[in-house]
Every structure is written in C-alpha cells, then in structure tokens.
N, C-alpha and C positions, 0 to 999 in steps of 0.2 A: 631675148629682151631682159635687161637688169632689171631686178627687183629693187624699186625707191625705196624699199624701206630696209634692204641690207647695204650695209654699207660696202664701200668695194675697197677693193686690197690697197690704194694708193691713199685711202681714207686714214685704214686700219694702221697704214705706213706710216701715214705722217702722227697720227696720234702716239701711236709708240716710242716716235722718234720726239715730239715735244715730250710727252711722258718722261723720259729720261731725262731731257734737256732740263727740267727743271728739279728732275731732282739730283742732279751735278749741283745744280745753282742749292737749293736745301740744304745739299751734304756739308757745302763747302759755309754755310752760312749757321749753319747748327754748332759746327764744329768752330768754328770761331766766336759766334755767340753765348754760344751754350744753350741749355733748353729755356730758364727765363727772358734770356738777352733776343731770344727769336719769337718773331711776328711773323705773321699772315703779313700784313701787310710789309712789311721790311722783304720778303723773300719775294711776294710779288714786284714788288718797286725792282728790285736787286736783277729778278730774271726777266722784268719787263713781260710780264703777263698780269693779268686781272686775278684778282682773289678769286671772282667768281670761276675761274678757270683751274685754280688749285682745288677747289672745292670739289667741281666737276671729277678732277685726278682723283683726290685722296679723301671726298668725303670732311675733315677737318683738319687740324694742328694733329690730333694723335694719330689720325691715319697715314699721315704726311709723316711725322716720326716715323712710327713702324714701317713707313716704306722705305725711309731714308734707312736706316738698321737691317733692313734687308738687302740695300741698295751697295752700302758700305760694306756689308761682312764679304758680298758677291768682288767688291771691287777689288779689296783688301789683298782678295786670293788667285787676283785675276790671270798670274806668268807664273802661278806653283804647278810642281810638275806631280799632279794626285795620286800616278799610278808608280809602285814600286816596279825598278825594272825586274827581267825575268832570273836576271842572272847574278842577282846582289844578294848576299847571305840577310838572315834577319838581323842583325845586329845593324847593318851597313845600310837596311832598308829604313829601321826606326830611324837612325842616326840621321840618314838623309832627312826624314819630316822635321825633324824635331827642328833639324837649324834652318828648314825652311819657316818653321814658326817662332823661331827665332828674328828671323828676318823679316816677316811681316809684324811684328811685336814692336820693331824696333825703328818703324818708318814714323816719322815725325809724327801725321797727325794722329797717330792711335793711341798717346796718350788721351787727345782730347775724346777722344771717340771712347773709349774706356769711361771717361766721366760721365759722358752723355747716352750712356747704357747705364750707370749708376741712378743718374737724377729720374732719367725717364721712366724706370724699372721701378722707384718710389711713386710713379705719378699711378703710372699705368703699367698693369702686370704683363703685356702682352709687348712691351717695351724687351723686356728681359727673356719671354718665351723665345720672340724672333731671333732676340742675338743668340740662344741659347740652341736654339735649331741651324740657324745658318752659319755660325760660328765652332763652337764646342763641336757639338758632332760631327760637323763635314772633316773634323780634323781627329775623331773619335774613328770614324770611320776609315780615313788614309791609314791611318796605325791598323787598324785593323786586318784590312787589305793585306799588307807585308807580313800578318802571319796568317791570313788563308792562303796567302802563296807558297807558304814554304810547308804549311800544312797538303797542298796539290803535288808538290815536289814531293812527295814523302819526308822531308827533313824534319818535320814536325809530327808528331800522331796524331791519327783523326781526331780521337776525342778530346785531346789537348782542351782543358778551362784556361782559355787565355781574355777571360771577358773584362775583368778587371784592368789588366795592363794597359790598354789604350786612353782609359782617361785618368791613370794615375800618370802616365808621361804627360799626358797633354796639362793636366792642373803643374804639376812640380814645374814644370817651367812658363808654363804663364803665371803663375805664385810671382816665381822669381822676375821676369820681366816689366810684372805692372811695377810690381818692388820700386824694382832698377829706376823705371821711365814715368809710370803717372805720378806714384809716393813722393820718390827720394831727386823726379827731376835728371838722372844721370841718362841721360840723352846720348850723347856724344859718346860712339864705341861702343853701342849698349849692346851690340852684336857680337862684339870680342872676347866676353868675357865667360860666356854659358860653356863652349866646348869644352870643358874638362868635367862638372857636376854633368852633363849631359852623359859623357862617357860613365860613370857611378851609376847614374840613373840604372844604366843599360849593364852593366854587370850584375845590378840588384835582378833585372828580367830575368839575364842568363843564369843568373842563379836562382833564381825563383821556379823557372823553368825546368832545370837540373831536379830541383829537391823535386818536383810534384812527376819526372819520372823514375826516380828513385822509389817515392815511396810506392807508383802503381805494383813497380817491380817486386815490390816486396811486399805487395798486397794490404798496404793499410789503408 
C-alpha cells in the first residue's frame, strides 16, 4: 500500500520537469533583463505559473538567481567532451579544453550571463560562489584530468606540482574572452582569434614543466 504522505516517482517526475521548465523561462529572462530588469512577477506572467509556485521552487528572487547560475554554468557545458582522450599527448589534451572554452565563451548569451554574475555577485555573495564552483572549477578540474593522465602513462612524474597550471590557462583566456565579448562587444569571430596566444600559453606549460624537472634533476 503507498504511503499518502511520500510522494510517488510520477510526482517527484513532474516536479522536476516544471523545476526546469521554469528555470529555462528565468535563464532566458534574467539574461535579457538583467538582474534589475527581472521580477517575480514578470518571470511568472512569462512562464505562466504563480509566484506562489516560484516561491514553492526557489524560496525567493535570490534563490531563483543562484539556481538560474547553477542552471546556466550546467547548460553552458552541456556537448563539451570533459574527458581528455587516452591517447592525446598533454599539450593536444590542454589545447583541446582550452578551445572548448573558447567556444563556450564565445556563444552569444555569455556576454550577458557574465554581467549577470557581476551584478548579482555585488547583491549577494553566493551569486559569485555558484558560478565560481560550477563554472571555474569544473573547467579547473578538465585541465587537470589531462595531466593525471599523462601522469598514469608515466609521461609525467608522480610527483610533478602541476596545481597551479590549471587555473592560470583557465583565467588567461577567460581574461582574454570576456575582453573580446562582454567589454570590447567583438562578438562576431570571437572564436577565431585565441588559437595562436593559446598555443604560447602551452609552450609557457611545457616549459615550465621542462625547468621544474631540470631542477629535481639537479636537486635544488
């Protein structure tokens, strides 16, 4: 016999599935609003649910951001391929992330979305934590990956200090990107232009790399 007071899986189903449904409708309403320009009530009217129903979701306006921010960073990344293959040297592994982040950098609404981690990041700190967890690190972490791997191949030494390199690529070109796209506006082809400072990036690694086993070898 079901228990009336658990809910059952076609419950849990459908709330999920509104759960998202409306924060499609938020993302897409934030991002063209911005975070003054957006209401409670304009997002309701827009996704055709009750306030009281957003409420029920997200608690308030900031919880509803922080989801939206968690919602977008998830979306953002949603056809990148996270795992370095087994058979790509590290140079060809970085390279691969980096013009994937390139190319999610470079998709129209991520200017706006860049603003709207700005504004909200001044309201509420938990704005900036989210994107900084879902964003920055899941992309901290892919770079990473490509040298535990080649650290597993032996190509790399176990002890190799490679903890820094992952979020000095990941900054130097999201640096360069917002630049390009939220600042300067240059939208158009914003994707065409990093492959060469990308390639520098990555000889700055490999030679970074080179010096620190030089020096074990030579014991300083």
């Amino acid at each position: 016999m079901t228990d009336p007071r658990r809910p059952t899986t076609s419950k849990t189903s459908r709330g999920a599935t509104r759960r998202r449904e409306l924060l499609v409708e938020a993302a897409r309403i934030f991002l063209r609003d911005g975070l003054d320009g957006t209401s409670m009530d304009v997002i309701a009217s827009e996704a055709g649910a009750s306030k009281s129903t957003l409420y029920r979701h997200f608690g308030d306006k900031d919880g509803l951001l922080i989801a939206v921010v968690q919602f977008l960073c998830a979306d953002f990344i949603k056809d990148i391929d996270r795992s370095p293959k087994p058979d790509c040297g590290l140079r060809e592994g970085l390279r691969a992330i980096l013009l994937q982040l390139v190319h999610v950098l470079s998709k129209p609404s991520h200017p706006d979305f860049f603003r709207l981690i700005v504004a909200g990041s001044q309201r509420l700190p938990q704005v900036g934590e989210a994107w900084h967890e879902h964003g920055p690190l899941v992309w901290h972490d892919m770079l990473g990956k490509v040298f535990d791997a080649q650290i597993q191949l032996g190509v790399l030494p176990d002890d190799l200090d490679y903890s820094d390199y992952p979020e000095i690529l990941f900054d130097a070109v999201f640096a360069d990107m917002i630049i390009r796209t939220a600042v300067l506006g240059k939208t158009q082809d914003a994707d065409k232009a990093p492959g060469r400072y990308i390639d520098k990036l990555l000889d700055g690694v490999v030679a970074g790399l080179a010096s620190q086993r030089s020096e074990r070898a030579q014991g300083v």
